[in-house]
N, C-alpha and C positions, 0 to 999 in steps of 0.2 A: 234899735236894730240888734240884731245877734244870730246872723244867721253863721252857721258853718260847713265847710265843704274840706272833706278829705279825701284827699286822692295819693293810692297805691303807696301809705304809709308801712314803710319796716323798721323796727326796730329788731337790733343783735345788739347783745351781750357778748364781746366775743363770738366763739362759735355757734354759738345758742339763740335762734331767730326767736323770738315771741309773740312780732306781730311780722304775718305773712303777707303784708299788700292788702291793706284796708281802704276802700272804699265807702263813702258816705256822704247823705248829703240832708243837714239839719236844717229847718226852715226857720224864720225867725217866731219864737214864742214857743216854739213845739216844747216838750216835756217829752225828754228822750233816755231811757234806760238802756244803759249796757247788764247783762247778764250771762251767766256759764260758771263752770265747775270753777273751783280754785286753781292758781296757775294758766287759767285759758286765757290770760294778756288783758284781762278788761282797765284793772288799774292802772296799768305801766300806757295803756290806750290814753286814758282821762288826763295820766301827767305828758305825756307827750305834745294834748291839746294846749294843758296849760305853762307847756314849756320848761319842767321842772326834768324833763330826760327830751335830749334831743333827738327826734327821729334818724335811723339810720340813712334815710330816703326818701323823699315823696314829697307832698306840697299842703302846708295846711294856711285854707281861708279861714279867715273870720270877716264877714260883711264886706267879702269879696276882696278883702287884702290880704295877700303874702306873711305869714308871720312866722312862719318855718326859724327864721334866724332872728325875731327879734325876742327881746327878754321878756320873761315871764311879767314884770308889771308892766310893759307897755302891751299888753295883748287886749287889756282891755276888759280883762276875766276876774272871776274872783270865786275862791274855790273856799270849801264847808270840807274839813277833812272829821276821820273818824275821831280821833284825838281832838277834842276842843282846842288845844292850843290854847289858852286864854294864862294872861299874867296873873300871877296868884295875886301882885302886891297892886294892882290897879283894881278900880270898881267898874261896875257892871257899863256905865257912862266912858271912863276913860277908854277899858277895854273895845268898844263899839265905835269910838272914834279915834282910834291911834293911829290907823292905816290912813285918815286923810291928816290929820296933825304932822304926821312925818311928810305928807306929801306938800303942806304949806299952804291946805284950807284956810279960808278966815275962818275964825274964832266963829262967828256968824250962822255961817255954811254948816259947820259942822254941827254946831244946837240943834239946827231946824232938820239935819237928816240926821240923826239919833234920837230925837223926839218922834221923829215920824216912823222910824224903826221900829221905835221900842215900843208904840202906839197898834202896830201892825203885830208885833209879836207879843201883845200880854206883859212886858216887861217891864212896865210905867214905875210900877212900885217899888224895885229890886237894882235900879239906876244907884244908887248909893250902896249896894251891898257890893262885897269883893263874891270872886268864884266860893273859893272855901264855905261861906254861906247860901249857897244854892245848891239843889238838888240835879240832878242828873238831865232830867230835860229841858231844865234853867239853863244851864251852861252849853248845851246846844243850843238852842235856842239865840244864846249871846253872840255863839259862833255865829248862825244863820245872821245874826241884826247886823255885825258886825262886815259879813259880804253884800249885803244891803245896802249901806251907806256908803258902800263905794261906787252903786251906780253901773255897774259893770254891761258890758252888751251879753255875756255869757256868764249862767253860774253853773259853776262844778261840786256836785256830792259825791264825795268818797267813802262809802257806807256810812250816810252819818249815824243812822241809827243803831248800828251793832253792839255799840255799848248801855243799851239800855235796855229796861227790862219789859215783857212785853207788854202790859199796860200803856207805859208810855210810848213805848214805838207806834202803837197805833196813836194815840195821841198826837205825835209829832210827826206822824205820816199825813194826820190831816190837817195838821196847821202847814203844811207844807204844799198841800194839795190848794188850799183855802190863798196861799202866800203868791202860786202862781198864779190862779185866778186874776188874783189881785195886781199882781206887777205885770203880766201880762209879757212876761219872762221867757227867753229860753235858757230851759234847766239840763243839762247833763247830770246823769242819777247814776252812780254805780252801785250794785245789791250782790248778795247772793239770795236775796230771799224774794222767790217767784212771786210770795205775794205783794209786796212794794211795788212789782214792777206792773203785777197784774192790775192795781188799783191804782197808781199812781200817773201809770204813762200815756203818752199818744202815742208813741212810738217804740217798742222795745226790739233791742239788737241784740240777738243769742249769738255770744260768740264760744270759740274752739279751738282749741288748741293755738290760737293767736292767725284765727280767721271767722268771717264772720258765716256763720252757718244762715240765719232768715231774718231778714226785717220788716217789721210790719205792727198791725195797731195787736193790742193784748188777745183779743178775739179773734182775730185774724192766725193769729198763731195756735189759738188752741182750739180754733177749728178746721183751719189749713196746712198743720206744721209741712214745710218742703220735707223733710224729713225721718227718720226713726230718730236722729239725736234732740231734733228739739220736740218730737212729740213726746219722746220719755220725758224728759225736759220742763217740758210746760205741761203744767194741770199736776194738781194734789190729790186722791192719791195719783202713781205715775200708770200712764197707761200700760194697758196688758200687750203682749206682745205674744203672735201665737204662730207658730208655723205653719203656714198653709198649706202643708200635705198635712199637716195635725186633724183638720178640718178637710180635706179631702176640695182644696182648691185650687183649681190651677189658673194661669198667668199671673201671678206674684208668688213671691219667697214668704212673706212677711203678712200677717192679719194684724190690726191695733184695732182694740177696742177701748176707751174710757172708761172705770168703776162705774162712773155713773150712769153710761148707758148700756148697763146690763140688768134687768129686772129678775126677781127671785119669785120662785113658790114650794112650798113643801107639794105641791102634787104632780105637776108637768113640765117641762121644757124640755131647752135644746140640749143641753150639756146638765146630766146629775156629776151631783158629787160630794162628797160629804166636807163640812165648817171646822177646816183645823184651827182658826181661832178668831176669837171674835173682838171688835170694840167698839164701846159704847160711849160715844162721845156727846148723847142728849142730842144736839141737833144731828148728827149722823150715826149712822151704826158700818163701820167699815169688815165686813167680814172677808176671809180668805180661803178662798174654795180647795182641796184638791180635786179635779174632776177627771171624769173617766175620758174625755174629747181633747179638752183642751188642756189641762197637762193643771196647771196652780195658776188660780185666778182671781182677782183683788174684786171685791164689790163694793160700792157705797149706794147705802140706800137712808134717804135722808128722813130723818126723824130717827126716833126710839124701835127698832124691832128684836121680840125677842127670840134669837138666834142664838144658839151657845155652841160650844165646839164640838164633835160628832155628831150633829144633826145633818142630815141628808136630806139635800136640798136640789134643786133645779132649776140652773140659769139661764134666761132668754137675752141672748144680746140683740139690741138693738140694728138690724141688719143694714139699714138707709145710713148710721152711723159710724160704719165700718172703714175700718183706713186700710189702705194695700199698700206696700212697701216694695222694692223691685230689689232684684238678689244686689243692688249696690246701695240701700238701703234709703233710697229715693224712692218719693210718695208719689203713686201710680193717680194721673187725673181720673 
């Protein structure tokens, strides 16, 4: 079990709110991302859950009990911080079972869930090695085994991957993906990086200024954001945003189109404009329009085209994919 339910959690610092009355209700197994700019409360949210900053207010369940006032190890959780945390002077074995040896496993217990760990994470062979000999997604990795074998009903990531480089973040984005499958787990993810969240989650919660803007599955959001914050938000490049007198539209403030759903030709469309600069990324080509309609305009058109800067060009947006925004920057159904 691990299911979680939060209700109208605030945290203050002093006079300084971060979280404004959060709301939330996680299912057991679900794979749930928090996401938003820096400073918008996601991490001081994550320690709240796991009791390491206590809620100014409100009530948090874990599988339906109260744990608002109880300590952080009896919650039942077990969290994956950005910082490995691991002992320099213990090995890879010791490190992945201290957390039950303190708590007064048998001897027993503990072999058979750190073999079975370290079986699930690749680590068979490196059980003898300290940190200092392992590589950067080793020592994650340890981290991860190590909230493992405590069995937890709730696991907490606190950017684990930030520290590593991007090869193995995709790497350990999928042993992670692959991890839940397997434990059949509910995961709490915290990122700043849209893509983890976009491939990782069932659930992602863009949060703001220490409230929660939309929640809903990855697709769900980047094709229905409630909003102008999360539709800038969500999707890479970030959606266009166009004024709708720009465009000569009325009942909305606000036009969003996606790079993606705009199509190019050197001979006709809706909006000419000429390529203030271009980039070539082999599987996309991201150009940036100025145009005479719609003011500076991001395009992605995927594959190789060759586009280069002053080329005079003409964009067709996708009209059926058009978002409207209302002058309070809520998305018109």
């Amino acid at each position: 079990m691990g299911s979680l339910q939060l209700t109208s959690i605030r945290k203050a610092f002093g006079d300084h709110e971060v979280l404004k009355g959060i709301d939330l209700d996680v299912k057991d197994g679900e794979f749930v991302i928090f996401v938003g700019p820096s400073g918008c409360g996601k991490s001081t949210l994550l320690r709240v859950i796991a009791g390491l900053e206590d809620a100014t207010s409100g009530s948090i369940r874990i599988d339906g009990q109260e744990v608002a006032t109880v300590p952080p190890a009896k919650r039942g959780i077990a969290m994956v911080f950005q910082s490995y945390a691991l002992y320099p002077h213990l090995t890879v074995k010791d490190n992945m079972g201290l957390g039950l040896k303190q708590a007064g496993t048998p001897k027993a217990e503990i072999e058979e869930r750190v073999t079975k760990a370290s079986s699930m994470l690749s680590l068979g062979p490196y059980l003898a090695r300290r940190p200092a000999e392992l590589s950067g997604g080793q020592r994650q990795r340890v981290a991860i085994g190590r909230a493992i074998v405590r069995e937890p009903s709730l696991f907490l990531f606190d950017e684990p991957l930030s520290n590593l480089d991007a090869a193995l973040r995709v790497q350990t984005r999928l042993e992670i993906a692959r991890l839940h499958r397997r434990l059949k787990a509910t995961m709490i993810y915290v990122t700043h990086d849209q893509v983890e969240a976009m491939t990782l989650a069932d659930k992602i919660v863009v949060l703001n200024a220490g409230a929660i803007e939309q929640v809903g599955s990855p697709m769900e959001l980047y094709n229905r954001p409630a909003n102008i914050f999360v539709a800038g938000f969500i999707g890479s490049p970030q959606m266009n945003f166009i004024p709708a007198e720009k465009l000569e539209e009325s009942g909305c403030k606000t036009i969003g189109i996606r790079p993606e759903h705009i199509a190019l030709s050197r001979d006709a469309g809706d909006w000419k404009g000429k390529v203030v600069h271009a980039e070539h990324l082999g599987a996309d080509t991201i150009l940036y329009l100025e145009t005479e309609q719609a003011g500076l305009v991001t395009v992605r058109l995927f594959g190789e085209h060759r586009y280069g800067a002053d080329d005079i060009v003409f964009a067709t947006p996708d009209k059926a994919l058009m978002h409207r925004f209302d002058a309070n920057d809520r998305a018109i159904a």
